[in-house]
Phi, psi and omega in degrees: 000145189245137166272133166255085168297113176286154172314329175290330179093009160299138171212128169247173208230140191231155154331150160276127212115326179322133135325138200308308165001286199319324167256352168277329162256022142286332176302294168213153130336309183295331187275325156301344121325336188259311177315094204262345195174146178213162213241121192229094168104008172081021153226158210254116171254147178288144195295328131003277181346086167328117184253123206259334162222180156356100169203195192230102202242141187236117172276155176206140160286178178269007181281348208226135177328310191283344172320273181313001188257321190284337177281341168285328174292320190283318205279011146286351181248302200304316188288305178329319173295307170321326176286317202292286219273344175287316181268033198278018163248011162301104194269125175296175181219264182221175181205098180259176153265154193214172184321302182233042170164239189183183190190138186239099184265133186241173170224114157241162146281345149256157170310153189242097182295153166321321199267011163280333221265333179295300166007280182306318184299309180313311200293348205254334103004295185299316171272006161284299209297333159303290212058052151321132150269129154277117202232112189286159177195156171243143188238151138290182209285277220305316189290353199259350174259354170278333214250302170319311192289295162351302176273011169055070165241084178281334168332306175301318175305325190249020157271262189005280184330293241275353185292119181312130172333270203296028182243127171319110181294098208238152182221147167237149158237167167175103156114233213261341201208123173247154184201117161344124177196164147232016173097190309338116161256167137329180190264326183217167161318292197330309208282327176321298197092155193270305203286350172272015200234133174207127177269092096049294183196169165237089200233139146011130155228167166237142170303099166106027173072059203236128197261003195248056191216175181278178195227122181240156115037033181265112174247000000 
């Protein structure tokens, strides 16, 4: 048994192996329902997460920033999904959370005009309503650039490069599409809702923000 100090200062004692998932629904069913992601030992993880000893887990909702960072984060791999399948010959770049959304920077050969991104919007709506799970894994560096270059990402191949020896290689899928990540995500699509999702604008980025680099894309 591993002891789990709560924000409260309360610890409850769990298996060793258990999910943060796991322990949010020892707390209640309702409270585990609410639960988008928790910060444990004082980094912020998706609920999935095995916890293997002792530790100090702070749960979050979308009322507390790492809640909105994981959630803001899954609805950027949803539009990236949204792009791969309508667009699949379009290459991705990188897509976070951000203050107030989130954003997907691409390289295509057409503008991605109001009437793609209401497109996109549908399609994307559609895989939150799959209520896809999200499932993190880790690769080695050479498989995971070998595993990108397949999928003819060149973006992804030179973050991989650009990665300190000594960094975890982390990929989430879901469903049909995997993406270089370290996370946070949601457990699943399903937990967004169709109705949080609005694409906004589309402008100009230069890759890494670099102006003698290419010009992409930002939606």
């Amino acid at each position: 048994m591993i002891n789990v100090t709560l924000k409260d200062g309360s610890v409850i004692q769990v298996e060793k192996g258990s999910t943060l998932l796991d322990v949010a629904e020892k707390i209640s069913e309702g409270f585990a329902r609410k639960v988008l992601s928790a910060t444990v030992d004082g980094e912020v993880h998706g609920l999935p997460l095995p916890l293997k000893h002792d530790c100090t887990v702070n749960f979050h909702t979308f009322e507390d920033e790492g809640g909105r960072l994981a959630f803001r984060h899954t609805c950027s791999h949803v539009l990236a999904q949204a792009v791969k399948r309508l667009y699949p010959e379009v290459k991705l770049a990188i897509g976070p959370a951000i203050d107030d959304g989130f954003y997907y920077d691409v390289d295509s050969d057409f503008p991605f005009t109001p009437d793609i991104l209401a497109k996109l919007e549908v399609e994307m709506r559609k895989i939150i309503k799959e209520n896809i799970p999200l499932v993190r894994y880790e690769m080695p560096r050479a498989q995971a650039i070998q595993y990108m270059e397949s999928l003819k990402e060149p973006y992804k191949v030179e973050l991989i490069q650009d990665l300190p020896e000594d960094v975890a290689i982390s990929f989430y899928s879901q469903g049909d599409f995997t993406d270089l990540c370290a996370g946070p995500h949601l457990i699943s699509t399903g937990k967004l809702k169709g109705n949080a999702i609005k694409l906004t604008s589309c402008t100009g980025a230069y890759w890494r923000g670099d102006s003698k680099r290419k010009m992409l894309q930002r939606i």
